[in-house]
LUMBA-629166 format. One line per 5 residues: for each residue x, y, z of N, C-alpha, C. Coordinates in steps of 0.05 Angstrom, whole numbers. Atoms other than C-alpha are relative to their C-alpha. Layout:
N
X/Y/Z/X/Y/Z/X/Y/Z  ...
This chain:
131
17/-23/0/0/0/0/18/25/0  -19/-28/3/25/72/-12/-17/22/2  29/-27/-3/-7/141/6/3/20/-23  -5/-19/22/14/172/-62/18/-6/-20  -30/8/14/60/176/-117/28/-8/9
-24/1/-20/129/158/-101/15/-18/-33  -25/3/15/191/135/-150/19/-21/19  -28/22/-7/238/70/-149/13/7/-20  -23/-6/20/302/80/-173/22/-16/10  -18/25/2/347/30/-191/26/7/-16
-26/5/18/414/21/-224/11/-32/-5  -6/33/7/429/-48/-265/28/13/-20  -17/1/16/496/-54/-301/-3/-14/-23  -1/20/27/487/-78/-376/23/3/-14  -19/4/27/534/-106/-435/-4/15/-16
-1/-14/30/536/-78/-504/-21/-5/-3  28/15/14/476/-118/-521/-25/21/12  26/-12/-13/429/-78/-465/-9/-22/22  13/10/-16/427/-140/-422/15/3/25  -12/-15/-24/438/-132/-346/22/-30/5
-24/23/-8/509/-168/-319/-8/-7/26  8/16/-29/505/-200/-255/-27/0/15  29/-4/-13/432/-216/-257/-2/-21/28  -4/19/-24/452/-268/-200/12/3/22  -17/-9/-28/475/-221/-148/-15/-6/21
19/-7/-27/416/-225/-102/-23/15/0  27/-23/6/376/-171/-132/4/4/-33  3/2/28/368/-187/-205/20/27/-19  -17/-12/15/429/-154/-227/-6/34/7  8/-18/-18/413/-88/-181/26/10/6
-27/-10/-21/474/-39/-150/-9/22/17  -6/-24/-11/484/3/-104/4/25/-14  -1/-11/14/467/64/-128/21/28/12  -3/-15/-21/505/112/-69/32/8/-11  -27/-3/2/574/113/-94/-2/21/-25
-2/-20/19/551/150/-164/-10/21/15  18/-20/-3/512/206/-122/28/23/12  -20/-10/-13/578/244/-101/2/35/-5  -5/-24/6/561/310/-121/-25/19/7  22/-6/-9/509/365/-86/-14/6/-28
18/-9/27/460/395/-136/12/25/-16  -9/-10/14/503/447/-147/37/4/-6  -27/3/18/573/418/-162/14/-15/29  -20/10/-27/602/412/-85/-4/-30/-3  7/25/-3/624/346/-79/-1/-9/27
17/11/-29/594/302/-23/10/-37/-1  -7/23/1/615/237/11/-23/-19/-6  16/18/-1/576/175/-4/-39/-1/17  31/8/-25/529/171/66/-11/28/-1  9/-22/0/511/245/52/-18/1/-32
23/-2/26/477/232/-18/-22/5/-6  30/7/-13/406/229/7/-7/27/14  10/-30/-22/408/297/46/-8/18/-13  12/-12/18/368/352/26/23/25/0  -7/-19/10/394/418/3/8/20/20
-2/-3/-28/389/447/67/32/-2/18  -19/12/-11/441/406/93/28/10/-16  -9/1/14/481/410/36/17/31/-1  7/-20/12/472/478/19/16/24/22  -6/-13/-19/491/516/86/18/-10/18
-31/17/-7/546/466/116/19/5/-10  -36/0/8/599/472/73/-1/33/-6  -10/-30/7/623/538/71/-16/29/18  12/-12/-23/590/572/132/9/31/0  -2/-24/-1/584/649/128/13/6/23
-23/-25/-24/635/701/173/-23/-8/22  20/-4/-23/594/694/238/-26/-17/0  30/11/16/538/648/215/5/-27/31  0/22/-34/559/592/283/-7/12/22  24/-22/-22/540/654/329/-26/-1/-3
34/-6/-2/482/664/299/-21/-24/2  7/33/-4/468/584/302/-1/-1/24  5/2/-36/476/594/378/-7/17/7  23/-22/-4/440/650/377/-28/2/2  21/7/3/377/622/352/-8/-19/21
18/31/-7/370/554/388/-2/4/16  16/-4/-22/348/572/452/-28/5/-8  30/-2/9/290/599/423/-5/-21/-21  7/20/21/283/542/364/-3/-22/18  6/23/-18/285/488/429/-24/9/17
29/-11/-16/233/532/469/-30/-2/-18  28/-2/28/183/534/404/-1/-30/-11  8/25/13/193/464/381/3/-26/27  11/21/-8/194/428/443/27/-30/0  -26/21/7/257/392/429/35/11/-17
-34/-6/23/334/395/396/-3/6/-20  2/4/21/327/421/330/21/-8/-18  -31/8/7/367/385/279/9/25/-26  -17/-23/17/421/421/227/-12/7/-16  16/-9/32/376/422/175/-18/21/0
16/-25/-9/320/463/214/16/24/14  -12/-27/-10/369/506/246/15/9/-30  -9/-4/28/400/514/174/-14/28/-18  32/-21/22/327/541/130/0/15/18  16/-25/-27/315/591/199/27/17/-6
-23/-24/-3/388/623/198/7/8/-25  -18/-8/25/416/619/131/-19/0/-23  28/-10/20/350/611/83/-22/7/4  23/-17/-16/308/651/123/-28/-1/-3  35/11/-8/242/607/133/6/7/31
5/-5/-28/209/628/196/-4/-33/14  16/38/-10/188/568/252/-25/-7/-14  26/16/10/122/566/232/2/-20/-35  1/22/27/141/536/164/15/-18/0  -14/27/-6/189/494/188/-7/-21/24
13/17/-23/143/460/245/-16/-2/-26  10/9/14/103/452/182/9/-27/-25  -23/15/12/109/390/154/-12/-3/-27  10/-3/31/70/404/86/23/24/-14  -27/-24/16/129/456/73/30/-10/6
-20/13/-5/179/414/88/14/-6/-28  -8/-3/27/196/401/7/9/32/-9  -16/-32/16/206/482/2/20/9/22  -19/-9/-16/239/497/61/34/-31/0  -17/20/6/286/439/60/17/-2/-19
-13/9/21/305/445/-19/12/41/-9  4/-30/10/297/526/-25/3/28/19  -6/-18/-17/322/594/4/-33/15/-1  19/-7/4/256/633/19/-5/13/-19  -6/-21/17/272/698/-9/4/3/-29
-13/-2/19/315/683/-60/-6/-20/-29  10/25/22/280/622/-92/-31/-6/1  33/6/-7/206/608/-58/-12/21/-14  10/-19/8/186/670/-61/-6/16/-25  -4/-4/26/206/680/-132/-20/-10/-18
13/24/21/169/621/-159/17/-27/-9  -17/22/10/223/572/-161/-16/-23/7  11/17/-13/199/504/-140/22/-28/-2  -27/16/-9/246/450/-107/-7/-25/-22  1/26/15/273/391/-143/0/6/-43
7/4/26/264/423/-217/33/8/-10
């Protein structure tokens, strides 16, 4: 059962011919697909177990603005008082550096724009994540 669309994605190795090689691995000639994903969406390259992270992560980690860890311990007192819990890097990330407020990041139907998209500079525009 599934509550919506959703995407499998696979990687099979084929010959010249088009047919897949080691259809007798265990998963009908299937790989690991984690080792090609080594690069963020816009060029930085990324280890392996980070392939899967959204933009967010990606996006505001490497290369951390003049003063931008102040203002990360600036915020979370108030981001633990409003959510009730630790927030992780990703939500302290969209609040300091792509300036979504809480309320859209306690939202979890905005979780695809805040997650992939700076507010200002891309939401607000009309961009839309993932294109």
């Amino acid at each position: 059962m599934t509550t919506g669309s959703h995407l499998h994605f696979g990687l099979k190795e084929v010959d010249n011919t088009g047919r897949t090689v080691n259809w007798n691995n265990g998963y009908n000639g299937a790989i690991d697909p984690a080792p090609f994903f080594n690069q963020a969406y816009d060029g930085t390259p990324i280890g392996n177990k980070d392939w899967d992270r959204s933009r967010a992560y990606h996006r505001y980690y490497r290369g951390r603005p003049k003063g931008g860890y102040y203002n990360e311990l600036k915020v979370l007192p108030y981001l633990i008082r409003r959510l009730k819990r630790l927030p992780n890097n990703e939500e302290i990330n969209a609040i300091v550096y792509g300036g979504w407020d809480i309320e859209a990041v306690e939202n979890p139907a905005m979780y695809e724009n805040w997650s992939q998209l700076k507010k200002y500079d891309e939401y607000l525009k009309g961009e839309k994540p993932f294109n």
